[in-house]
C-alpha positions in Angstrom: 8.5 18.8 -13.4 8.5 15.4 -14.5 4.9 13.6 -14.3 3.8 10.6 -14.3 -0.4 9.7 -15.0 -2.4 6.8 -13.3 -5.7 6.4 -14.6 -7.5 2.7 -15.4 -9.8 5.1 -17.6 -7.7 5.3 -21.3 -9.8 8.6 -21.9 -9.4 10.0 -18.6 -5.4 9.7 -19.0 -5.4 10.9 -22.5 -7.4 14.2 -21.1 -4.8 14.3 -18.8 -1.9 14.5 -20.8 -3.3 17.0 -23.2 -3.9 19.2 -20.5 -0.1 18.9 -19.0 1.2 18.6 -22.9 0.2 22.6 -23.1 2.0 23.6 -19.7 6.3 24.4 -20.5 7.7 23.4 -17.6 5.9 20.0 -17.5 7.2 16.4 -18.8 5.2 13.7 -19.0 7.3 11.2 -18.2 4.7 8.2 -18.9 1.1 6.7 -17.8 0.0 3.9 -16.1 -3.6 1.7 -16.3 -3.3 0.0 -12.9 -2.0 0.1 -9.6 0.7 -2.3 -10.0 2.4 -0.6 -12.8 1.8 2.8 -10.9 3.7 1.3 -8.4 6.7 -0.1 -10.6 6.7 3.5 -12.8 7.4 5.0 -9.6 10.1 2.8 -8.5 11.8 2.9 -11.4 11.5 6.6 -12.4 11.2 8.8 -9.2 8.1 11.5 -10.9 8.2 14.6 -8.9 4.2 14.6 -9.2 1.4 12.0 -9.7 -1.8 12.0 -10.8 -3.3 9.7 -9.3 -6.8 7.6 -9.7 -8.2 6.4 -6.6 -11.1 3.6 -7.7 -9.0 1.6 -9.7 -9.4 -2.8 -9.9 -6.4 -5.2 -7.9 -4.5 -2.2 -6.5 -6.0 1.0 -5.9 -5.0 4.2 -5.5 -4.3 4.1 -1.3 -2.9 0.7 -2.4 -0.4 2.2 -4.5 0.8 4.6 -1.9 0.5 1.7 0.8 2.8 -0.4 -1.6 5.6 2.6 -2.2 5.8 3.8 1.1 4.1 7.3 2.5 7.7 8.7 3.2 8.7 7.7 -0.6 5.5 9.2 -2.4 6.2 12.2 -4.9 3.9 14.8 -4.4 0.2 13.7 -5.7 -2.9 14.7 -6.9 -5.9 12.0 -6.4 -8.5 11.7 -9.3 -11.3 10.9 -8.1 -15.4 10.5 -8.2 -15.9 10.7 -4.1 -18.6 12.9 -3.8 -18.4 16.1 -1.3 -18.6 14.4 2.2 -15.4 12.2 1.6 -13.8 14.9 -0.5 -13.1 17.4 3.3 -10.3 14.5 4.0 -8.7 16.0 1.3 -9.2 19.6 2.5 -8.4 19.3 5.7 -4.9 17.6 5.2 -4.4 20.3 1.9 -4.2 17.7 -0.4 -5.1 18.7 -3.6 -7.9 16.4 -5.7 -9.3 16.5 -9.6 -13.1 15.7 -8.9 -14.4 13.9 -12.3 -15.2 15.6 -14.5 -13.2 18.4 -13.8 -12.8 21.6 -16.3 -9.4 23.0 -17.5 -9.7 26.0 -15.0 -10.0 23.7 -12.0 -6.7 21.6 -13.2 -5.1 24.7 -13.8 -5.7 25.5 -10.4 -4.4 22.2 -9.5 -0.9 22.8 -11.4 -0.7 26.1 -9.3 -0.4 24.0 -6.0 1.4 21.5 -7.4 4.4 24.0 -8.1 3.8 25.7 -4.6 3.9 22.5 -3.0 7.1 21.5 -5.2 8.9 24.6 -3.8 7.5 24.4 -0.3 6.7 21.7 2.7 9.4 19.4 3.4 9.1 15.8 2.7 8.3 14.9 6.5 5.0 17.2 6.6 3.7 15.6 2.9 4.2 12.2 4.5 2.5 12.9 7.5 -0.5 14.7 5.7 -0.8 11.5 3.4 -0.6 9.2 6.4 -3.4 11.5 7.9 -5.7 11.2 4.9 -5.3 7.2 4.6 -6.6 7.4 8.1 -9.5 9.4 8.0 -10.8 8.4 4.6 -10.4 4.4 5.6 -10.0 4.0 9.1 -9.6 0.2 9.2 -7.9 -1.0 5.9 -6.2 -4.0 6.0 -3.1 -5.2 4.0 -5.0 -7.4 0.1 -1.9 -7.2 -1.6 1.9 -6.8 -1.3 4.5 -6.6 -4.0 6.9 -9.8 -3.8 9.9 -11.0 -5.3 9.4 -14.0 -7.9 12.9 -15.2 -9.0 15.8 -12.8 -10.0 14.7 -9.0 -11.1 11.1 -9.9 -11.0 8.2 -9.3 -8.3 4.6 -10.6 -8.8 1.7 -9.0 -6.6 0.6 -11.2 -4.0 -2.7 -11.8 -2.9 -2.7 -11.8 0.9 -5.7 -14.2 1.1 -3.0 -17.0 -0.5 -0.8 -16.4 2.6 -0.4 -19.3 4.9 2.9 -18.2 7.0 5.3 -15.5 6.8 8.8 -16.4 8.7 11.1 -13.5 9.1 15.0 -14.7 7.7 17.5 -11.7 8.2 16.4 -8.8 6.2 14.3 -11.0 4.4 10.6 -12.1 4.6 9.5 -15.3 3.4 6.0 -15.5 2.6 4.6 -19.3 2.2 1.7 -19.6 0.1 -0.4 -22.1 -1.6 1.2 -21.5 -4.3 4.6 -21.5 -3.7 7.1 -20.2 -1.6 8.1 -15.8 -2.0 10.7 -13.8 -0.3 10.4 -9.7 0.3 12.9 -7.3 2.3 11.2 -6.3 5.2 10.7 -6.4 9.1 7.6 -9.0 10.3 6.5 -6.2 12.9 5.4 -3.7 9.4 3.4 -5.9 7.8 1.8 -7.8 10.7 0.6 -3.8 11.5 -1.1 -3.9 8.6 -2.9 -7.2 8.4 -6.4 -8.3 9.7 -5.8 -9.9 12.9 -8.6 -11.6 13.0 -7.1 -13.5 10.3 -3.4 -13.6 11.4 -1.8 -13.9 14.3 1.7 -13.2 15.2 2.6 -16.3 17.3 6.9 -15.9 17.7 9.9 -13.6 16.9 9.8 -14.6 13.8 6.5 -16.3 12.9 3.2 -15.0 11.9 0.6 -17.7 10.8 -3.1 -17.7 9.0 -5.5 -18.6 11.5 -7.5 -20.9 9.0 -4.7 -23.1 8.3 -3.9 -23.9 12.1 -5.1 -27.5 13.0 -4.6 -27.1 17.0 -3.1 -25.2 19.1 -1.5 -27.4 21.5 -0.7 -26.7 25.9 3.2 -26.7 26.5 5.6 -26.0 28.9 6.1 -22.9 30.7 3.0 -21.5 29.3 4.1 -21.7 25.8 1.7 -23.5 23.3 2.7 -26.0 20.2 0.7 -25.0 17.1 0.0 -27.1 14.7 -0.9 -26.4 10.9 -2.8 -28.2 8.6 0.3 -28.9 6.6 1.7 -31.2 9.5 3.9 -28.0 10.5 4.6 -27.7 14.0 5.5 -24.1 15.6 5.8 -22.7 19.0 3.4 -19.8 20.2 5.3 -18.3 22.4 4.2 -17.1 25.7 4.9 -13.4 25.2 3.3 -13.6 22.3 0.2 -15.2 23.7 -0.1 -12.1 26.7 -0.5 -9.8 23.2 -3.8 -11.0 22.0 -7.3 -11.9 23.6 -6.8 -15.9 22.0 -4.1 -15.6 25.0 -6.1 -14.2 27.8 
């Protein structure tokens, strides 16, 4: 099986990889000290397993597999320091977990499953046991961060607080920021799923706008409203759209 390790922790990692180094079957196929290059290791490589560090700065853990995609995760096991209460999420969705510190006996225990789980449960169930824990561990977790593309064969992570608009073009999302325009393939109803809506709000098709950078909002015809932003920017909020949230009622 082909590995890859995600730990901000240099010692943790290296503990890690001597552990998997004395298994035969096992390649590790490379490490990663942050959630960001978790997330473009995994692109790039395919691991069958990750270890995976939950507390980790900018992008953690649940941001890594928010970022890939819960259908596209390999299998994983989370490194963590939760402490017993927050560890049954993992139980109950038999998910396996390294508690820190852990002995060599309990992540031998944890290779075990790993090559039951390899050989076993389709890719559907995994998914929908991951989507089950990211609910039950953090019921309300709003989008901080999405991967975006920054000029050819390059993506930046974005910080969602520097968001002012996102405009759905084609298979395309273009995300205008303070700092610059940024373009993503994607559909607008995903990511407006996952962001706060007391910060957003979806006002068209195509359009979903940062509350704090609309000016006025502005009576129109046939129960349609003219929005204006800060930048001078003038959109339509469109009535459908309006029946969809209390600002509407």
């Amino acid at each position: 099986m082909n590995v890859l390790i995600v730990d901000d922790e240099a010692p943790a990692r290296r503990r890690i990889r001597d552990l998997l180094e004395r298994e035969p079957d096992v390649r590790v196929m490379g490490e990663a000290a942050d959630g960001a290059d978790a997330v473009a290791r995994i692109q790039a490589g395919a691991p069958d397993v990750v270890f995976l560090d939950i507390q980790m700065p900018k992008l953690d853990g649940f941001g890594v597999i928010e970022t890939i995609g819960i259908d596209r995760m390999p299998v994983v096991v989370f490194i963590t320091a939760y402490d017993e209460h927050a560890l049954r999420a993992f139980e109950v969705q038999a998910l396996d977990y390294l508690l820190k510190p852990f002995s060599p006996k309990r992540f031998g225990q944890a290779l075990g499953r790993i090559r039951q789980r390899l050989a076993g449960p389709a890719p559907a169930q995994l998914a929908r046991q991951l989507e089950q824990l990211l609910l039950s561990v953090q019921p309300v977790r709003f989008l901080q961060q999405l991967f975006v593309e920054k000029g050819r064969d390059r993506e930046i992570l974005l910080r969602v607080d520097r968001i002012t608009r996102i405009v759905s073009d084609g298979n395309y999302l273009r995300f205008l920021t303070v700092d610059g325009e940024f373009l993503k393939r994607g559909i607008l109803a995903d990511v407006e799923a996952r962001l706060d809506p007391e910060k957003f709000l979806r006002i068209n098709r195509s359009e979903v706008v940062r509350l704090d950078e609309v000016a006025e909002f502005q009576p129109w015809f046939h129960g349609d409203y003219r929005v204006k932003m800060k930048d001078g920017t003038v959109l339509t909020w469109s009535r459908r759209y309006r029946a969809r949230t209390s600002l509407g009622a």
